[in-house]
Structures are given as structure tokens and as C-alpha cells.
C-alpha positions as CSV (number, residue, x, y, z in Angstrom):
1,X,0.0,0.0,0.0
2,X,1.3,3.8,-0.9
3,X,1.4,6.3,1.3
4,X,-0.4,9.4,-1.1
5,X,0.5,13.0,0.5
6,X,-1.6,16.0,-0.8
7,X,1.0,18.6,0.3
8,X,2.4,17.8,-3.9
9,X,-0.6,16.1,-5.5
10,X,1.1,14.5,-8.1
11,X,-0.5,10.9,-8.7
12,X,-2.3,11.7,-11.2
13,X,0.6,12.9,-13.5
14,X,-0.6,16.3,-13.3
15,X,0.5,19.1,-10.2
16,X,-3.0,19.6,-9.0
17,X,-3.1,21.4,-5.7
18,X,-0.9,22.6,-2.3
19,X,-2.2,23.6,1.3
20,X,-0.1,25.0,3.4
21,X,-0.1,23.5,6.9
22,X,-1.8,20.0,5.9
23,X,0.1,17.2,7.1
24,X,-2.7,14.4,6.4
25,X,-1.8,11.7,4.1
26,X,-3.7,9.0,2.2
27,X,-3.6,5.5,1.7
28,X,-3.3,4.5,-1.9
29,X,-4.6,1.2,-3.4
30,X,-3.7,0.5,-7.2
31,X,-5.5,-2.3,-9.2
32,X,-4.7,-2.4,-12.7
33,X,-7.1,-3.8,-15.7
34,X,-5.5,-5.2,-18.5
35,X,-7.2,-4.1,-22.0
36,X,-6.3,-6.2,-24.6
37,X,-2.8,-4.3,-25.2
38,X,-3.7,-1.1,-23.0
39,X,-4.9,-0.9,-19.1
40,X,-6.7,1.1,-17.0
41,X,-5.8,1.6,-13.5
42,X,-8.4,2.2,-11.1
43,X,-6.7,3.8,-7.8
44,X,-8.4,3.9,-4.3
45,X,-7.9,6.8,-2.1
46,X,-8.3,6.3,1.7
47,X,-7.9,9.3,4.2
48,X,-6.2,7.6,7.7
49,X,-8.4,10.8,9.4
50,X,-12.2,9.8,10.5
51,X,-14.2,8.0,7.9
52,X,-17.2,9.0,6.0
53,X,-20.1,6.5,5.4
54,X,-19.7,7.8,1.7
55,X,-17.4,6.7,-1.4
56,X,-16.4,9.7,-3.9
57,X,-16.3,8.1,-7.2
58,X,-14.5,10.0,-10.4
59,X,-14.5,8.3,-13.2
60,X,-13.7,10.9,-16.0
61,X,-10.2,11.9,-16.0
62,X,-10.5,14.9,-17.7
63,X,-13.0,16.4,-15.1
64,X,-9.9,17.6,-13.1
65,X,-12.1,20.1,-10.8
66,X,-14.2,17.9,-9.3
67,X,-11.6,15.8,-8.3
68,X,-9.9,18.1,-6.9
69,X,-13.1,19.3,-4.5
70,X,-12.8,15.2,-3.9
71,X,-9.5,15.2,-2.4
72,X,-10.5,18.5,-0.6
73,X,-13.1,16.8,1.7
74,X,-11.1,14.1,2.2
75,X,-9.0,15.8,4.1
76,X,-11.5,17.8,5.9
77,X,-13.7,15.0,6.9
78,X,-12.1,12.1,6.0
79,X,-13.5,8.8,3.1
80,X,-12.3,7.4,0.4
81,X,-12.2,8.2,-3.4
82,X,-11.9,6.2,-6.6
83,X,-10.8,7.5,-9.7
84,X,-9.3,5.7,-12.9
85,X,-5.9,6.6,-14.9
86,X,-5.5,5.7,-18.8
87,X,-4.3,8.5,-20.2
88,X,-0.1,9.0,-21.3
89,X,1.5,11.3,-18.1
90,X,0.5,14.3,-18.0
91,X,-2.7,14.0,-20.0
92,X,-6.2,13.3,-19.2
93,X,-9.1,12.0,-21.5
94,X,-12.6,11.7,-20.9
95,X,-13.0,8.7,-22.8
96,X,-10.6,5.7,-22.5
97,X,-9.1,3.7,-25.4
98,X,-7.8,0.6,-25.8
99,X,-6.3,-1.8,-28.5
100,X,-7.9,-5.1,-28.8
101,X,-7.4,-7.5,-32.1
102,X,-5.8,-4.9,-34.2
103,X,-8.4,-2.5,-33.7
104,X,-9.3,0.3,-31.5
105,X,-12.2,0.8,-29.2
106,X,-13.7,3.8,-27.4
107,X,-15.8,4.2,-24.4
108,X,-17.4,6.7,-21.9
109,X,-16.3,5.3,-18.3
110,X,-20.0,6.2,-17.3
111,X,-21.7,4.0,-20.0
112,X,-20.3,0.4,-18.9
113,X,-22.3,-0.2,-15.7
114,X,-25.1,-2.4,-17.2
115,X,-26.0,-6.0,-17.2
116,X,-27.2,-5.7,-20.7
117,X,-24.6,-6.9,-23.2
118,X,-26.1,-5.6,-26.2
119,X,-26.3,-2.3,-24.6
120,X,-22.6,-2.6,-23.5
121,X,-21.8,-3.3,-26.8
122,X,-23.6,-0.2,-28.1
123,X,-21.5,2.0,-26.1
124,X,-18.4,0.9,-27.5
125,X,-17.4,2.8,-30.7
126,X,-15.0,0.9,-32.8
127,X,-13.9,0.7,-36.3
128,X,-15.7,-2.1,-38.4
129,X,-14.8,-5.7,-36.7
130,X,-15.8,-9.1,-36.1
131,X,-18.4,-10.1,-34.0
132,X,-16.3,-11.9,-32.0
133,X,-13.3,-9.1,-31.3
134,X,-16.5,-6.9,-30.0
135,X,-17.5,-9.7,-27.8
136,X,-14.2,-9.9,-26.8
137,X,-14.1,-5.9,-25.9
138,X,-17.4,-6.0,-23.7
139,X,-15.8,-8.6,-21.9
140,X,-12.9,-6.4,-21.1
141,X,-15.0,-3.4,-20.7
142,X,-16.9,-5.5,-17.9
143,X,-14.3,-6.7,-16.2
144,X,-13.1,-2.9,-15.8
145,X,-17.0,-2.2,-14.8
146,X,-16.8,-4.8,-12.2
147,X,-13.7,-3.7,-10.5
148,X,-14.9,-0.4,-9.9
149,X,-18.0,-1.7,-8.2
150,X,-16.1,-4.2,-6.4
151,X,-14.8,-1.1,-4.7
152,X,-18.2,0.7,-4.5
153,X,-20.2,-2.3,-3.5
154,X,-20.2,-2.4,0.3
155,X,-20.5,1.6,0.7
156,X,-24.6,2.1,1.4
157,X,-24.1,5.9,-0.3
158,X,-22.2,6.5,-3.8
159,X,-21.2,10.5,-4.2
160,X,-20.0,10.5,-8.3
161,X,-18.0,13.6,-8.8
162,X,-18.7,15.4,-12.2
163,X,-18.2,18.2,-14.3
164,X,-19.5,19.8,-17.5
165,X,-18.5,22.3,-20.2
166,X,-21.6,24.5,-20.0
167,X,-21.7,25.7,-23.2
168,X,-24.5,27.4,-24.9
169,X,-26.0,26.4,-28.1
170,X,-24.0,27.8,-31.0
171,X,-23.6,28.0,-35.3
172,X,-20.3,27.0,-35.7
173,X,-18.3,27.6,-38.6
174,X,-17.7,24.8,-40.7
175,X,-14.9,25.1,-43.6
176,X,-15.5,27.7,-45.9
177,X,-18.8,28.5,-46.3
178,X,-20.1,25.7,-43.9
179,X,-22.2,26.1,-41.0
180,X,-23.0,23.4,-38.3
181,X,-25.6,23.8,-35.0
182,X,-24.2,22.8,-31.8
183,X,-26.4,21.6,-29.3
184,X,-26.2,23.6,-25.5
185,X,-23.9,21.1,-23.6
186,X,-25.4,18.7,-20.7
187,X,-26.4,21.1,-17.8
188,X,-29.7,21.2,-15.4
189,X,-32.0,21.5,-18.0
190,X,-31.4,18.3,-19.9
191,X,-33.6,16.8,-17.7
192,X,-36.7,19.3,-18.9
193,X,-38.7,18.0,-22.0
194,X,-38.4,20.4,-24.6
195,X,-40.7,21.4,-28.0
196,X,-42.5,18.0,-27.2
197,X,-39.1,16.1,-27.6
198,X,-38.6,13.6,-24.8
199,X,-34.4,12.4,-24.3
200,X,-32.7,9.6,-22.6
201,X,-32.4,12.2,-19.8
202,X,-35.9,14.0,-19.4
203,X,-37.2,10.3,-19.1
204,X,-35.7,9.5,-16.2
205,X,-36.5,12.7,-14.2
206,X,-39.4,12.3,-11.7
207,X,-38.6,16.0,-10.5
208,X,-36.4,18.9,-10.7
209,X,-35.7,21.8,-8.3
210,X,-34.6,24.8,-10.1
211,X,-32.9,27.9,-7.9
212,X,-33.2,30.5,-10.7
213,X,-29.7,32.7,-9.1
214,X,-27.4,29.7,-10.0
215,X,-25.9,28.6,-12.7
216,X,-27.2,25.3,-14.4
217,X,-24.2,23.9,-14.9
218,X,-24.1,23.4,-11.1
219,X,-26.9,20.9,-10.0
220,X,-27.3,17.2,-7.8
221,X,-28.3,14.0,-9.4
222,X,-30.1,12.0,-6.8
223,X,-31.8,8.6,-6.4
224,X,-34.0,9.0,-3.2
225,X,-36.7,11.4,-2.7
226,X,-35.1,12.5,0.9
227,X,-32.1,13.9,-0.9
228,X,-34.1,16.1,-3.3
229,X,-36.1,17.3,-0.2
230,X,-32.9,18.2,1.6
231,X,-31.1,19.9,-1.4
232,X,-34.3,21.7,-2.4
233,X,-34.4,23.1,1.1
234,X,-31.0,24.3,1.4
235,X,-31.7,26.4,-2.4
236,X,-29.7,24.2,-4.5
237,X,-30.7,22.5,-8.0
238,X,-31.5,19.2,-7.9
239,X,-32.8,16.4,-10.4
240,X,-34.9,13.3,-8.7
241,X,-34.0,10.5,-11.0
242,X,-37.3,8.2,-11.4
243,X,-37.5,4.9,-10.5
244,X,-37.5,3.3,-13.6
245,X,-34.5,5.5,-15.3
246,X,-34.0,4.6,-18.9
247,X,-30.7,2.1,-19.1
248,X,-28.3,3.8,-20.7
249,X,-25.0,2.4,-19.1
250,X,-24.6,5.0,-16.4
251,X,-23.6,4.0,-12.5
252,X,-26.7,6.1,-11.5
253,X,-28.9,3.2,-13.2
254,X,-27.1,0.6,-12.0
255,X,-26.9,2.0,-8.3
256,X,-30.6,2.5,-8.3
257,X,-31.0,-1.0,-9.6
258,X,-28.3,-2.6,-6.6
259,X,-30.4,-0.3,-3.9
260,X,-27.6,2.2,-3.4
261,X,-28.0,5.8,-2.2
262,X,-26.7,7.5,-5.3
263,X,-25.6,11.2,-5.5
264,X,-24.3,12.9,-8.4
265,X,-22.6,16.7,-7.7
266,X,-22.1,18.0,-11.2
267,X,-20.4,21.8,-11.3
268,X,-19.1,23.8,-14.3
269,X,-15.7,22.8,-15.2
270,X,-12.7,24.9,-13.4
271,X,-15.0,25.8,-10.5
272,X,-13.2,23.9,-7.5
273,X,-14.2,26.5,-4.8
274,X,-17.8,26.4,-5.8
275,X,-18.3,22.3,-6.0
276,X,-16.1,22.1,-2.9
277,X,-18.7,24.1,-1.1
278,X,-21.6,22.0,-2.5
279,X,-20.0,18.5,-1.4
280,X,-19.8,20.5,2.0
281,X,-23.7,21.2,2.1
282,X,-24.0,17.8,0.8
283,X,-22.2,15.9,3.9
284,X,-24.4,17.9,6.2
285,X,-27.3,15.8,4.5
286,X,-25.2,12.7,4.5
287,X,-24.0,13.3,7.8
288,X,-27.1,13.8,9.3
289,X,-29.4,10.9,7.9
């Protein structure tokens, strides 16, 4: 076991963060998935200071903010954190690639938690193949899928630590003369049907809580209707997934489906001090029921 201390944060190949004054170190757990000729390391952080009842889970690499408001409460009140490293040093992806077969594959780390093969299979982007090298790539995929939750598994409450680029919808150029529509990136109001159109996201909303004097890039995903009370109360926005979400590979599905509290605390990316402070409100619920 490593001894991880945030005075340099450094294991993640990029200088994230100093304190002046902290002293607290973590304990660091690496497990490493092989994919086909790549891997994925899927590294555990464990504060030695009081424990939470909570597990912080970060599965996109690139969303460097939120992690960073992770590693912050740690050390304020203690936990652990899982997060996952693919990328070359000193890069970060969203998406993780791997070579399988001769071929490449592509996935969102947040569309792999589903018993549904086929689905699995769908969220996989790959050159043209063979039936069998795709089979072969869920298989992989899952076993990465299943590590992680062998982690989560015997916390009662999942925290997933997100961000978002909060872009509005735009006419981009395209070449010369080209023009191209952008959609508005994934914020708050995903989750609202719009001109009659119905998403993957707006389906699985039971009810959302909007405070009009914040931004809608920073919101909570949550799974039980005692969070959404509690986060409605204290004026922040907040999305009650339904229960029967539409399966789209995402841990907020599956955690639903394995009877886990699930919270997601999504904030516009770069804004550390701001999604620090809503993990703080948050643990006041967490703490308190």
C-alpha cells in the first residue's frame, strides 16, 4: 500500500493542488485492468483521518475540478475516493481507449455499468470488426465495470464527482462556407422536455428543483426522494432521478438497480471552490441521515 500526500498532488501525472499546513496523508490502493494491449488503472484513495459513510467516485479523467473538490473533503472529513488513470502522463481524457485484435475501441467510463450486453456493446465505438473481437471488448470493458463496483459495492451511499463544459448552443463555422448547430452542452436542463421532444435524460426525471440565481451547470443528481427534499431546502438545483430511469449504461442506473444511495454533484468545469462548497452542504445531509 502507498502512502499518497496531498501537500504535492502529483498521482495523477498532473500538479493539481498545495495547502499550506496539511500534514494528512492517504492511503493508496492501485489495481490495474489489462485491456487487450492497454490498461486502466483504477486507484483507491483512503484518508487515515475519521471516515465517512460515503465513497467519492470520479470516473472521468479529464473532469480535473471535481476531483480536486474530492480530495478536498477528504481531508476535511475524511473517506475514500476512486478514480481511474489511462491517459499517457500528463494528459487526461474523458474517454478511455484501448487496443484489442488490431483494432481500436472507445468508451465513456460512465456508460459500462449495465447487465445488458447488447447495450454494452452499443456503447463501445469501434472501427468495423468481427463479432467476436466486440464480444471480446465488452468482456474487457466489464471486467473494468466490475472492478470499480467491487470497490463501491459495500459503501450504502455512492457520491460521483462530475463536471460539465456548460456551453450554450451555437452555429459553428464549418470550412469555408459551412455552418454546423451545436447543441447547449449537458447542464440542469437536460432533464426538462423540450418542444415535445422527450431524451434519454428528461425520461428518467421524476422531479427537478430549479434555484433560478445559480448557474445550471451546477446541479445534484439523486436517487431517493429525501435527498431532493434536503437539497431543495437548502436552495440548491437538484434532479430526482425516477425509478425506472432509462438504461443507458450509467452508475446512477445501476446503483438504483443494486439499492444504493446514489448522488451525483455536477459543477461547471474549473470551478473547484464552488463544487467544494456543495460536497460540504452535501455531507451535512449525508452526515445527518
Amino acid at each position: 500500500m502507498k502512502i499518497f500526500n496531498p501537500l504535492i498532488c502529483i498521482a495523477l501525472g498532473i500538479t493539481m493542488w498545495a495547502r499550506p499546513g496539511i500534514t494528512q496523508s492517504f492511503q493508496l490502493r492501485e489495481k490495474v485492468v489489462k485491456m487487450g494491449a492497454d490498461s486502466v488503472v483504477v486507484q483507491v484513495f483512503t484518508s487515515q483521518k475519521r471516515s465517512t459513510e460515503y465513497c467519492f467516485v470520479h470516473v472521468h479523467e479529464n473532469e480535473v475540478a471535481s476531483l480536486e473538490a474530492g480530495f478536498r473533503m477528504l481531508l476535511k472529513y475524511g473517506g475514500s475516493l476512486i478514480t481511474l488513470r489511462h491517459s499517457a502522463p500528463g494528459q487526461v481524457n474523458r474517454n478511455i481507449n484501448f487496443q484489442l485484435d488490431g483494432a481500436r475501441f472507445e468508451f465513456d467510463p460512465n456508460r459500462i455499468f449495465t447487465a445488458n450486453d447488447s447495450l454494452l456493446a452499443t456503447n463501445i465505438s469501434h472501427q468495423k470488426v468481427s463479432a467476436s473481437s466486440v464480444n471480446k471488448a465488452v468482456n474487457v470493458v466489464r471486467q473494468l465495470s466490475a472492478t470499480i463496483w467491487k470497490e463501491l459495492k459495500d459503501f450504502q451511499t455512492i457520491v460521483a464527482l462530475h463536471n460539465n463544459k456548460n456551453h450554450p448552443a451555437s452555429c459553428e463555422r464549418r470550412g469555408w462556407f459551412g455552418r454546423q448547430l451545436v447543441n447547449e452542452s449537458y447542464n440542469l436542463t437536460s432533464y426538462v422536455l423540450k418542444n415535445d421532444q422527450p431524451t434519454e435524460s428528461s425520461l428518467s426525471a421524476k422531479a427537478i428543483f430549479v434555484n433560478p440565481s445559480i448557474n445550471n451547470s451546477d446541479f445534484f443528481i439523486v436517487t431517493q426522494s429525501k435527498d431532493f427534499s434536503a437539497l431543495q431546502n437548502l436552495g440548491m438545483n437538484v434532479v430526482l432521478q425516477n425509478d425506472n430511469p432509462v438504461d443507458d449504461g450509467s452508475m446512477s442506473v445501476y446503483a438504483l438497480s443494486h439499492q444504493k444511495r446514489y448522488i451525483n454533484a455536477e459543477a461547471k468545469m474549473g470551478r473547484v471552490d464552488y463544487q467544494f462548497n456543495m460536497l460540504v452542504s452535501l455531507h451535512s445531509i449525508l452526515a445527518a441521515n
